[in-house]
Structure formats: C-alpha cells, structure tokens
C-alpha positions as a Python dict, from the first residue, in 0.01 Angstrom:
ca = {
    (1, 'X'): (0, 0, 0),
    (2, 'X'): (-244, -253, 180),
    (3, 'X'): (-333, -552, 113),
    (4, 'X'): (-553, -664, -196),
    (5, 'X'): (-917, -741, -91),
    (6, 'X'): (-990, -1150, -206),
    (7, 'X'): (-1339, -1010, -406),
    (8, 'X'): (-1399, -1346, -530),
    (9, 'X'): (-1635, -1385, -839),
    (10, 'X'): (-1977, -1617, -781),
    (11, 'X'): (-2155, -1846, -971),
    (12, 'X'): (-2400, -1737, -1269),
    (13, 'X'): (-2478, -1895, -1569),
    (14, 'X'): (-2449, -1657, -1842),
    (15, 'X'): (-2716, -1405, -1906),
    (16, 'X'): (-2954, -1485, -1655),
    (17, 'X'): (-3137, -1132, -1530),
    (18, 'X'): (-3228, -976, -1238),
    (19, 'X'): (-3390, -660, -1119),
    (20, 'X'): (-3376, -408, -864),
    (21, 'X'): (-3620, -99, -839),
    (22, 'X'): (-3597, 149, -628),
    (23, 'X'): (-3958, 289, -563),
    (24, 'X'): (-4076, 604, -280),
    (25, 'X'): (-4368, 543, -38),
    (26, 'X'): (-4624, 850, -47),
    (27, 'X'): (-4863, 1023, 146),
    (28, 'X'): (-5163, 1024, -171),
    (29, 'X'): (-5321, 1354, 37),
    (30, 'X'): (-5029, 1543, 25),
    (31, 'X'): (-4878, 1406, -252),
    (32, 'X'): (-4529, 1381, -40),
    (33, 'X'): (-4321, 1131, 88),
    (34, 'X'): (-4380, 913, 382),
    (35, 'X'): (-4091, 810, 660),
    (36, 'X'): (-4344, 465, 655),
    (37, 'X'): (-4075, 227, 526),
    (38, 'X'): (-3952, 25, 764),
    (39, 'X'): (-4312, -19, 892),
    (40, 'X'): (-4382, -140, 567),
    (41, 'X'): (-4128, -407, 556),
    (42, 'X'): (-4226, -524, 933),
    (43, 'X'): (-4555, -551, 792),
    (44, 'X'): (-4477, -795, 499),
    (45, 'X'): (-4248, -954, 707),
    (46, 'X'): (-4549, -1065, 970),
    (47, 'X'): (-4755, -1188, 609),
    (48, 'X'): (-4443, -1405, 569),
    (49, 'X'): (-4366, -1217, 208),
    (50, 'X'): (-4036, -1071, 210),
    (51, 'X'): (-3828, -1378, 178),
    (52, 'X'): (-3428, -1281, 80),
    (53, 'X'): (-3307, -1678, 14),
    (54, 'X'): (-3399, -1977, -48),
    (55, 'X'): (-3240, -2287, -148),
    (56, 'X'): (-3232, -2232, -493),
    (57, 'X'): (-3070, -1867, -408),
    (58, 'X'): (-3221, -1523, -434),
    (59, 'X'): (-3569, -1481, -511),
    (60, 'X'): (-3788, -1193, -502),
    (61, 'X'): (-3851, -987, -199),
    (62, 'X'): (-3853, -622, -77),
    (63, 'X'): (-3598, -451, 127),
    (64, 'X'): (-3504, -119, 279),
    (65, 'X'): (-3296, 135, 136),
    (66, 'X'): (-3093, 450, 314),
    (67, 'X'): (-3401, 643, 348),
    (68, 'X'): (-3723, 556, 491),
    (69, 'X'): (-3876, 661, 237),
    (70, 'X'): (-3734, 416, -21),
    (71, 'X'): (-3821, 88, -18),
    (72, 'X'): (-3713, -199, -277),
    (73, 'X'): (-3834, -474, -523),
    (74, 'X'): (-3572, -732, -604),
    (75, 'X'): (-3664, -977, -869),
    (76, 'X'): (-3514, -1367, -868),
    (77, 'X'): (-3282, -1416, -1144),
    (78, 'X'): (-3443, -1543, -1420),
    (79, 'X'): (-3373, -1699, -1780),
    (80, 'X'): (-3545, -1371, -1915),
    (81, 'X'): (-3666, -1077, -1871),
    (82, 'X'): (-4022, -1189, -1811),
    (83, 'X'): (-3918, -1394, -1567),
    (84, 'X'): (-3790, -1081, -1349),
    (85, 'X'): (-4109, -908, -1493),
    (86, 'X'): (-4317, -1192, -1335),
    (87, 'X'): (-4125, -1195, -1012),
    (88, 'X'): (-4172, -757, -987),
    (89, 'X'): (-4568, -808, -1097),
    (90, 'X'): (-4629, -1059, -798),
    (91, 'X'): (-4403, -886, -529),
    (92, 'X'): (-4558, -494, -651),
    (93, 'X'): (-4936, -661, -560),
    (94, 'X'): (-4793, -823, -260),
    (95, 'X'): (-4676, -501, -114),
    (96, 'X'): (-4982, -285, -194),
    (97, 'X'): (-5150, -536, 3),
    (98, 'X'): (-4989, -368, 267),
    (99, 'X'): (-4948, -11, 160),
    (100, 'X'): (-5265, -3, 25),
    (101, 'X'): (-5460, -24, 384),
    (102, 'X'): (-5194, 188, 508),
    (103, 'X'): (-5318, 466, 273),
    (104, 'X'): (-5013, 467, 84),
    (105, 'X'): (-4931, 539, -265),
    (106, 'X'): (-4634, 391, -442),
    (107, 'X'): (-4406, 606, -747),
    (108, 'X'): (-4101, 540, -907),
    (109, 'X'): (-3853, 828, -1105),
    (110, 'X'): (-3533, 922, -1094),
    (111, 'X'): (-3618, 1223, -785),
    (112, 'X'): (-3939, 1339, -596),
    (113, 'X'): (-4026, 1628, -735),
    (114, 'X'): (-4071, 1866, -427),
    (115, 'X'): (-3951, 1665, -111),
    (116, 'X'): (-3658, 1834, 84),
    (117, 'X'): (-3387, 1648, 228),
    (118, 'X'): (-3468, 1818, 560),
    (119, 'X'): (-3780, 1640, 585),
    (120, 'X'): (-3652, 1314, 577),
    (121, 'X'): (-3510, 1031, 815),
    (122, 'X'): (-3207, 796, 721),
    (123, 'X'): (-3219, 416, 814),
    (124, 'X'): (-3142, 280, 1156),
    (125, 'X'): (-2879, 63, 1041),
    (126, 'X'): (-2524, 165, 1172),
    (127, 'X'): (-2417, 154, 803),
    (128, 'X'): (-2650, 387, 748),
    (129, 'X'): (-2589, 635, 971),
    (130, 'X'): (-2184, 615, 923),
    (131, 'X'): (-2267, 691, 557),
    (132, 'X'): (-2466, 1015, 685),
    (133, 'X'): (-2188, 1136, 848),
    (134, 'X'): (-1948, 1076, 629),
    (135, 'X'): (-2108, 1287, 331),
    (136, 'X'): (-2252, 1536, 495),
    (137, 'X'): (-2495, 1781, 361),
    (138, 'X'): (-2472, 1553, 21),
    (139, 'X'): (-2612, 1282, 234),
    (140, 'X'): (-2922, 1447, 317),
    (141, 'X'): (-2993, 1499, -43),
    (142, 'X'): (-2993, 1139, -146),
    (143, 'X'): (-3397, 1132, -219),
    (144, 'X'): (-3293, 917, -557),
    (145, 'X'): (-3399, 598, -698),
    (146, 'X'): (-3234, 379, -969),
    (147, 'X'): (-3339, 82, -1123),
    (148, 'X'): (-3042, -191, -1141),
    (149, 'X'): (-3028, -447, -1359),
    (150, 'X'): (-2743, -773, -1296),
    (151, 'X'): (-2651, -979, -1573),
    (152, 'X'): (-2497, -1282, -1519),
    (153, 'X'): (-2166, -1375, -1634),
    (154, 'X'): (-1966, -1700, -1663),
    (155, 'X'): (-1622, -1646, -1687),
    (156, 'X'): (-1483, -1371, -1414),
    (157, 'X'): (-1223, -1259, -1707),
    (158, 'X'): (-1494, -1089, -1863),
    (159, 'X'): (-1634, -885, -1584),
    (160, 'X'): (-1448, -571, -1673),
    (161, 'X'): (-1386, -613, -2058),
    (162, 'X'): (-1785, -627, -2057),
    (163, 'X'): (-1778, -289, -1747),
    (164, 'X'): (-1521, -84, -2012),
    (165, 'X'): (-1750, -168, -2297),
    (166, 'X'): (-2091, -100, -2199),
    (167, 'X'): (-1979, 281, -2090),
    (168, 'X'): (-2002, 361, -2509),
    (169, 'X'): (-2407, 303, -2441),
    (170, 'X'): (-2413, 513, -2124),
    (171, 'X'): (-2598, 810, -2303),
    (172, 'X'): (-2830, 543, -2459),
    (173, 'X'): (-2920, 414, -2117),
    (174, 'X'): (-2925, 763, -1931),
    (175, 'X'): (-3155, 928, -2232),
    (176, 'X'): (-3405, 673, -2248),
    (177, 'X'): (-3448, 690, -1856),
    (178, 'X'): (-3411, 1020, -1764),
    (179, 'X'): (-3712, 1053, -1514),
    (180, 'X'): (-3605, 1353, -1262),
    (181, 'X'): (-3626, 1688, -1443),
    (182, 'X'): (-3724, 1869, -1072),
    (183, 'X'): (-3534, 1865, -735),
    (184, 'X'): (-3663, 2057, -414),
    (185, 'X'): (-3972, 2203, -598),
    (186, 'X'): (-3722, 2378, -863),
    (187, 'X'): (-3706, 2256, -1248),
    (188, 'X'): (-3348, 2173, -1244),
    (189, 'X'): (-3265, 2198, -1613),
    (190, 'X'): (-3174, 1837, -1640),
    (191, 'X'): (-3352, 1516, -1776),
    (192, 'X'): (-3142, 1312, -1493),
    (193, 'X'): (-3017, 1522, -1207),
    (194, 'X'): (-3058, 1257, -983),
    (195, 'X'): (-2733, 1106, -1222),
    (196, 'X'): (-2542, 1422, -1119),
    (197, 'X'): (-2661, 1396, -784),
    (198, 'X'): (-2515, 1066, -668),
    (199, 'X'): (-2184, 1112, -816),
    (200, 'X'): (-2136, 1366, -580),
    (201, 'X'): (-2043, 1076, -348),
    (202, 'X'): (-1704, 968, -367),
    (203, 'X'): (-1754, 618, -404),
    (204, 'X'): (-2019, 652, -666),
    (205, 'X'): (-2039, 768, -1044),
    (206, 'X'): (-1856, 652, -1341),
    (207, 'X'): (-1674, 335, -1275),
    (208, 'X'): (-1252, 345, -1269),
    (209, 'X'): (-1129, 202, -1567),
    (210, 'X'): (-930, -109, -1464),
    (211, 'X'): (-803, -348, -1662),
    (212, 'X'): (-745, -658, -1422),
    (213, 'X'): (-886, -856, -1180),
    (214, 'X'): (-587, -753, -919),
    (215, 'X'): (-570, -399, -1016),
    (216, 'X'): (-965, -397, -886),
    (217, 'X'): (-846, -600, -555),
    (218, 'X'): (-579, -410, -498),
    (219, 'X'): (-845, -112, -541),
    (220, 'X'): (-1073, -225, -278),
    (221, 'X'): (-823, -332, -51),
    (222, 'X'): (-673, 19, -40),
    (223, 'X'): (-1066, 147, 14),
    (224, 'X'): (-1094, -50, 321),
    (225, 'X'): (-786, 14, 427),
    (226, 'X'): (-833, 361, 467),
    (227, 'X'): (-1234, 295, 562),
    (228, 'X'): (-1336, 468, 233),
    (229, 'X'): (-1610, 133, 225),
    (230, 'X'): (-1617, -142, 468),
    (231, 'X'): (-1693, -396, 181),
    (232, 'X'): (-1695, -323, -194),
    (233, 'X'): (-2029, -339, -256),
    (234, 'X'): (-2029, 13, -129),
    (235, 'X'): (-1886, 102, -443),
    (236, 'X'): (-2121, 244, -574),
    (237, 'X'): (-2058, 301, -977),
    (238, 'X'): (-2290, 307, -1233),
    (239, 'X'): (-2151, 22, -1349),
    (240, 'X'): (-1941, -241, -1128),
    (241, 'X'): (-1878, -614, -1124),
    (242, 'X'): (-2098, -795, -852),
    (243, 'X'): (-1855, -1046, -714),
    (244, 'X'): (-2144, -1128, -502),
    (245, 'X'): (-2347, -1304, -732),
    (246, 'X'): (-2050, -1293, -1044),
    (247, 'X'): (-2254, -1046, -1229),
    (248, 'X'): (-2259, -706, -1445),
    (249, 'X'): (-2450, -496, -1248),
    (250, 'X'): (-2594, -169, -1483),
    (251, 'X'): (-2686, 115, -1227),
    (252, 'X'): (-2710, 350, -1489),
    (253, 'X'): (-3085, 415, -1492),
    (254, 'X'): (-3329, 660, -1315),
    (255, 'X'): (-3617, 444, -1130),
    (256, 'X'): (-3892, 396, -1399),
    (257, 'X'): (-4221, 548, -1309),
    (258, 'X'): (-4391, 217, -1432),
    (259, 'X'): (-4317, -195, -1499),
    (260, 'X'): (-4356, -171, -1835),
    (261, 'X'): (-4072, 80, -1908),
    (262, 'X'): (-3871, -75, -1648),
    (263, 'X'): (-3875, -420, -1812),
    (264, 'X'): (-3761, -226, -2147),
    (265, 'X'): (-3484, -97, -2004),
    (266, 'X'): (-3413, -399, -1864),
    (267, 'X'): (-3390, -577, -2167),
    (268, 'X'): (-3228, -321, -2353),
    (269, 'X'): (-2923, -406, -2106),
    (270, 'X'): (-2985, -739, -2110),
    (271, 'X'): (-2951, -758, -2485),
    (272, 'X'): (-2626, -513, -2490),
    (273, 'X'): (-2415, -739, -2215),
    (274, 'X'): (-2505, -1035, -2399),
    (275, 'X'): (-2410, -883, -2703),
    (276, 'X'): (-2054, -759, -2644),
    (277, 'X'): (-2007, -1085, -2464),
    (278, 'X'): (-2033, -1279, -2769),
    (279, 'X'): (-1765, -1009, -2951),
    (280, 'X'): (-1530, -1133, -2651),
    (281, 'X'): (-1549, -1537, -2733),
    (282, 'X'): (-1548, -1449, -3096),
    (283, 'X'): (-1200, -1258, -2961),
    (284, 'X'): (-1340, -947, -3096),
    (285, 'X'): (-1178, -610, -2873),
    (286, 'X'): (-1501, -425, -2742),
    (287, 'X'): (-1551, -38, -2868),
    (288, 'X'): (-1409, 181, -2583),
    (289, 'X'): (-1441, 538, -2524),
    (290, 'X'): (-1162, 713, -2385),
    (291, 'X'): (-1267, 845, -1986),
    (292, 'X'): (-1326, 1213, -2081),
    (293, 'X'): (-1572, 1135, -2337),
    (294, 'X'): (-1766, 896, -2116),
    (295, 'X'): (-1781, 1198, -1861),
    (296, 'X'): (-1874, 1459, -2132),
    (297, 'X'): (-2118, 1204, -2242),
    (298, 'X'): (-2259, 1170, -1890),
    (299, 'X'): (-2319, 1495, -1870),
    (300, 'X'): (-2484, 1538, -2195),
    (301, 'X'): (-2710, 1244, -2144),
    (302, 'X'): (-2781, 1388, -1811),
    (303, 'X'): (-2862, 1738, -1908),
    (304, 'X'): (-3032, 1722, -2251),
    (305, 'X'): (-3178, 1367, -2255),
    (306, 'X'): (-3302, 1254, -2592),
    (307, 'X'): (-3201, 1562, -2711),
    (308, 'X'): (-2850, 1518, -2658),
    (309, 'X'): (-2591, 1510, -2904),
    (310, 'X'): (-2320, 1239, -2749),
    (311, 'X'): (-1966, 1110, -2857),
    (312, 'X'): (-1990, 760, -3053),
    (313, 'X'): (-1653, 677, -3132),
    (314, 'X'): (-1250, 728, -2982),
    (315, 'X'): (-1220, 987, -3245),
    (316, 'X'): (-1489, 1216, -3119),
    (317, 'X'): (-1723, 1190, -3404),
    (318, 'X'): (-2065, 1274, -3273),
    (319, 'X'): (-2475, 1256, -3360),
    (320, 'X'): (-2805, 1234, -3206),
    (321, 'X'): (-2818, 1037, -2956),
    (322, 'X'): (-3194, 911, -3098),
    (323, 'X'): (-2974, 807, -3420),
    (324, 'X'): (-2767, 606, -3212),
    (325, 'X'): (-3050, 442, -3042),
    (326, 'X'): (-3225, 352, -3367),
    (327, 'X'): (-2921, 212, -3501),
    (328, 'X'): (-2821, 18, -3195),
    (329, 'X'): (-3182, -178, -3189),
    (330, 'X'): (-3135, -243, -3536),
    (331, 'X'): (-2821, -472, -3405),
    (332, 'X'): (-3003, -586, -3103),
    (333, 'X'): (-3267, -771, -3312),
    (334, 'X'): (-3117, -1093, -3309),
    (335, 'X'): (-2985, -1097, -2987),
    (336, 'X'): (-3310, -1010, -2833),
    (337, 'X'): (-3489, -1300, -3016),
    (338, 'X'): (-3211, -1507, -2867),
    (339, 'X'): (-3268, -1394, -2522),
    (340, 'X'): (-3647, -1435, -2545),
    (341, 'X'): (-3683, -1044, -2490),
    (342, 'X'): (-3760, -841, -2859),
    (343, 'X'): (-4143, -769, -2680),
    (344, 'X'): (-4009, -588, -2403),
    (345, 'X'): (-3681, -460, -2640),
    (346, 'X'): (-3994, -325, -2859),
    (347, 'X'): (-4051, -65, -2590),
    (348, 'X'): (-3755, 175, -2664),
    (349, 'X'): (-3899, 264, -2970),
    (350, 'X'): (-4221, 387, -2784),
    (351, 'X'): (-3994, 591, -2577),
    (352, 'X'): (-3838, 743, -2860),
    (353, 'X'): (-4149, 831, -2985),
    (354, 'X'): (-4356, 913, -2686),
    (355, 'X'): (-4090, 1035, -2514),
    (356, 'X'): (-4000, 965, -2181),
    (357, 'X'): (-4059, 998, -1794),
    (358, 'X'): (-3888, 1336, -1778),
    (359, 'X'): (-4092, 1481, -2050),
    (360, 'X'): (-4438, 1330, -1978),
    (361, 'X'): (-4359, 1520, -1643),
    (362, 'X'): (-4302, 1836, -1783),
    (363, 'X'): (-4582, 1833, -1988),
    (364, 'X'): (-4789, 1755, -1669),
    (365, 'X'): (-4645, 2103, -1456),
    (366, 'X'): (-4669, 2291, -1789),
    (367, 'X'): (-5094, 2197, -1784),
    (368, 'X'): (-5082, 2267, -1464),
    (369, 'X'): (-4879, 2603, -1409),
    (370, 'X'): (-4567, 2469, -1280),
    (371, 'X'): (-4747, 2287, -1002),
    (372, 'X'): (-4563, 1998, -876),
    (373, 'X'): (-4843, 1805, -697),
    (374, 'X'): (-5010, 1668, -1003),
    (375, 'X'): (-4667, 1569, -1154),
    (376, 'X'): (-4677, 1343, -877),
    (377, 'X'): (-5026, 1207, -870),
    (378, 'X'): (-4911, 1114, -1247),
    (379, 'X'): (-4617, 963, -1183),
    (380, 'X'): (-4799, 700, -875),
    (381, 'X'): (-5143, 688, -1163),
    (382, 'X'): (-4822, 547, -1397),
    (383, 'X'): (-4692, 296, -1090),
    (384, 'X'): (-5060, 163, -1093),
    (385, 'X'): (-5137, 123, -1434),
    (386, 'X'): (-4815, -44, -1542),
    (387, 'X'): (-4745, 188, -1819),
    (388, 'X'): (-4670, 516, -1896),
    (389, 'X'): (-5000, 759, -1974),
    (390, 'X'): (-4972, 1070, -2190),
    (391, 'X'): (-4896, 1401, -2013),
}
C-alpha cells in the first residue's frame, strides 16, 4: 500500500456559500456550440475582469473548463446565498460584455441538446489532454455542465458525516435539476443523462463511503500512487470534501438554464448541510442510506425525474419523490430563515409546480416537431432573462 496523501482541511467559517456554474458558449445562428472559450477568457482577462484571488481569498471570476466550449462563473463565498447571487449577476454582465460583441450566446443545462463530441476541441492544458487519453471515447462525450455548490464547514470531523448524510437527498437534488433530457440530437429517455454520463469516468459518480479522515488519505494516496489522479481534486464525486477551501462541495446538479433556479438550488443545499450539521453538535447520528439504494436512487432520479418514486429510509420504504420534497421544505423553514435564504428556498416549490428544465424542454421540441434548435434558443432566451419561461 502507498503512502497516505496529507489532504489537509482549510479554513471556512461555517455555512458560508459559494457557487460554480458551468455554462456553454453558442453560435446564436446555428444554435450550436462554439470552440470560442479560451478566446473568451483572454478577452476578459485584457478588461482586467477575471480576477481568481485576492487578499481576502476567492472572489468571483470566470475560468475554463475541459472543453472549449465550457466556460465558468465562480461566485466569492458569501454569508448567503444572495451574496453568491450578487457575485454570478455582476460576473454573467461582465462576460456578455465580451461575448456579446463576439456574437455569442450564453446557455446553461445539464447537456447540449444536438452537439456531437466529434465536433469539439479539449483544453490545451496538459491535464487536459492526459484526461483525454486516459478515458477514451467517454472523454469525447463530456459536453456536460453542473452547477456546484461549496458549503463551508468548521470542524474537518464533520466533512464526511455531513458527505454520508446528504446522499438520502440525492433524488431531491437530481429531480429538481434534471435539465438534459437529449444527447447527440436523440431524446435519451432520461431527465439527467448527463448524471449517467459522467459516472462513466472512474473517478467520478457517487462518492465512496468512508468513514475517516485516514481511510480518505489513505484513498488518495493509493490514487496517486498508481496515477489514477495527480491531486484529489480530480476526484470527481458528486459529492466530496474540498480540503481546498475545508468545504462540502454538492456536485449533484445539472447546470441550471437560468440564475434564478440556480440560486434555488443553491439554497436548497445550503439549507440541507446546515441542517444535518446542527443534528451532528446536537450528537444526533445523520439518516444514512445503505450504498445500493443511493445507486438505485441515482438512477431513478436520473431517469424519471419528478416522477420518480425513490427509497427514503434503510428499510426500503418508498414514495414520490415530490412528497419527499414537500415534506423536506416543510423542515427547511427555519433553517432557511436562519441562513437568510427562504426567498430563494421559495423557488422549489415553483419547480414542483412548473416543472423543471427537462420538461420545459420537452414541451418546446414537442411544439416544434422534435426540432432541437428552438429547444436551444429557449434554453439561452432563459440564460438572458434570469428565469425560467413557459415551454
């Protein structure tokens, strides 16, 4: 066995929030993506926009991502959501001061409906390019976008109590954001494939269960070892410790087509890590799920979305997963007037009854025959209006 990797665990007072959304750069006349990304960040760079740290630490700025396609808006960390709202509002105008006289159009979702994975060019970092050939045909595929939201933490003890315990409200998460129903021009049968997609990569997907701080080191070391990852935050699980920053980082989410959903599902993890955080000084045990019903509940999530029927409990009683939602907001009250966030917590009940990004885009083929192009043009009229618009 190697060596344990020495992750460390940084700094951050409890429950502050950050964002990161992953958003695709379009061409608006063919309504598919454009390789324009790094030129993108060279020009914000040149405005003097794209700042990655200060003094203070991280504050908002925009970086690349494996494709050139992708680029992405990192919040500060904040006392709230609103402040990571704030921070995505100013850097989303700053950029389309550059995209805009570029004639590009900016979307967010889960996929791009219609791009190919042929079509497309990988970053020129080294990293990049050793994580190309390393997966292969899977790495082509990668046209995905998440949003990511890091809570902080203040005690590195409760990093993976807090990882174990939030996988019960994976199908929560994965049902409200399901925003990629279509892959390659094909309706793929699946609220989230882009979920299914990226766990095709070894280092991705559900996160291993561990149950100390050394059994993760000893985890990572062993990863290196055999150059699996060259440093753990290419670990890539839905949900992972950042010993980075010495946050939860929630990866579970599709990209949101629009701010406002984005800052709901924001908040909605916001308020849950906050939440089982106080059952842990109040020496409550968190609610686990054994592993195979966190997979089966992937899936589910995955596949049906809100109409999914998931696993609540260890002894496999089930219900709606809408039910669940409902009830779980109803416990959520409190802490979201705590954390300053019951506005943007307010949200998931217009999902619910609106539905969301992967059914407003269905309804938009359906009006249009199946065509994918307008499902598009709806999705980048969402990214400029802020909100989600009715099929």
């Amino acid at each position: 066995m190697s060596s344990p990797a020495q992750l460390g665990f940084g700094e951050s007072p409890r429950s502050t929030v950050g964002i990161e959304w992953e958003i695709g750069l379009v061409e608006p006349g063919t309504a598919d993506l454009s390789q324009a990304g790094p030129e993108v960040l060279e020009a914000l760079a040149r405005d003097g926009g794209n700042r990655q740290r200060g003094s203070g630490g991280l504050i908002p700025h925009v970086t690349g991502e494996y494709m050139k396609n992708t680029i992405e808006l990192v919040s500060g960390v904040g006392s709230t959501v609103a402040d990571a709202g704030a921070d995505l509002t100013r850097t989303l105008e700053h950029v389309r001061t550059v995209t805009d006289p570029m004639g590009l159009e900016l979307m967010g979702g889960g996929t791009h409906p219609f791009a190919r994975g042929a079509d497309q060019e990988i970053g020129d970092k080294e990293r990049y390019a050793r994580i190309r050939e390393r997966t292969g045909v899977w790495g082509t595929q990668l046209i995905i976008w998440g949003l990511h939201v890091h809570v902080g933490i203040e005690d590195r003890e409760k990093a993976l109590p807090l990882m174990r315990g939030m996988l019960k409200y994976f199908p929560h998460l994965q049902a409200l954001s399901a925003a990629s129903p279509y892959w390659a021009g094909e309706h793929s049968g699946y609220a989230s494939n882009r979920s299914l997609l990226f766990q095709q990569i070894p280092s991705s997907g559900l996160p291993l269960a561990f149950r100390t701080w050394q059994e993760l080191e000893a985890y990572a070391g062993d990863m290196m070892h055999v150059g699996a990852v060259e440093v753990f935050n290419e670990v890539h699980w839905d949900i992972r410790p950042s010993p980075k920053f010495g946050t939860l980082e929630v990866r579970v989410c599709d990209g949101p087509t629009n701010l406002t959903e984005a800052l709901t599902l924001a908040a909605l993890v916001h308020c849950l890590v906050e939440h089982l955080s106080t059952q842990l000084d109040q020496g409550r045990d968190l609610v686990e799920l054994p592993p195979w019903y966190v997979t089966e509940n992937k899936f589910r999530s995955a596949r049906y979305g809100l109409d999914a029927t998931v696993i609540l409990d260890a002894h496999g009683n089930q219900g709606h997963v809408v039910d669940a939602i409902g009830k779980l907001l109803v416990e959520l009250e409190p802490v979201a007037h705590r954390l300053g966030c019951a506005g943007e917590l307010a949200g998931v009940r217009d999902i619910v009854r609106t539905g969301p990004s992967y059914r407003r885009q269905q309804e938009v083929a359906a009006a249009h025959d199946g065509d994918l192009v307008p499902v598009v043009r709806a999705m980048m009229e969402e990214m400029r209006a802020g909100r989600p618009l009715a099929g």
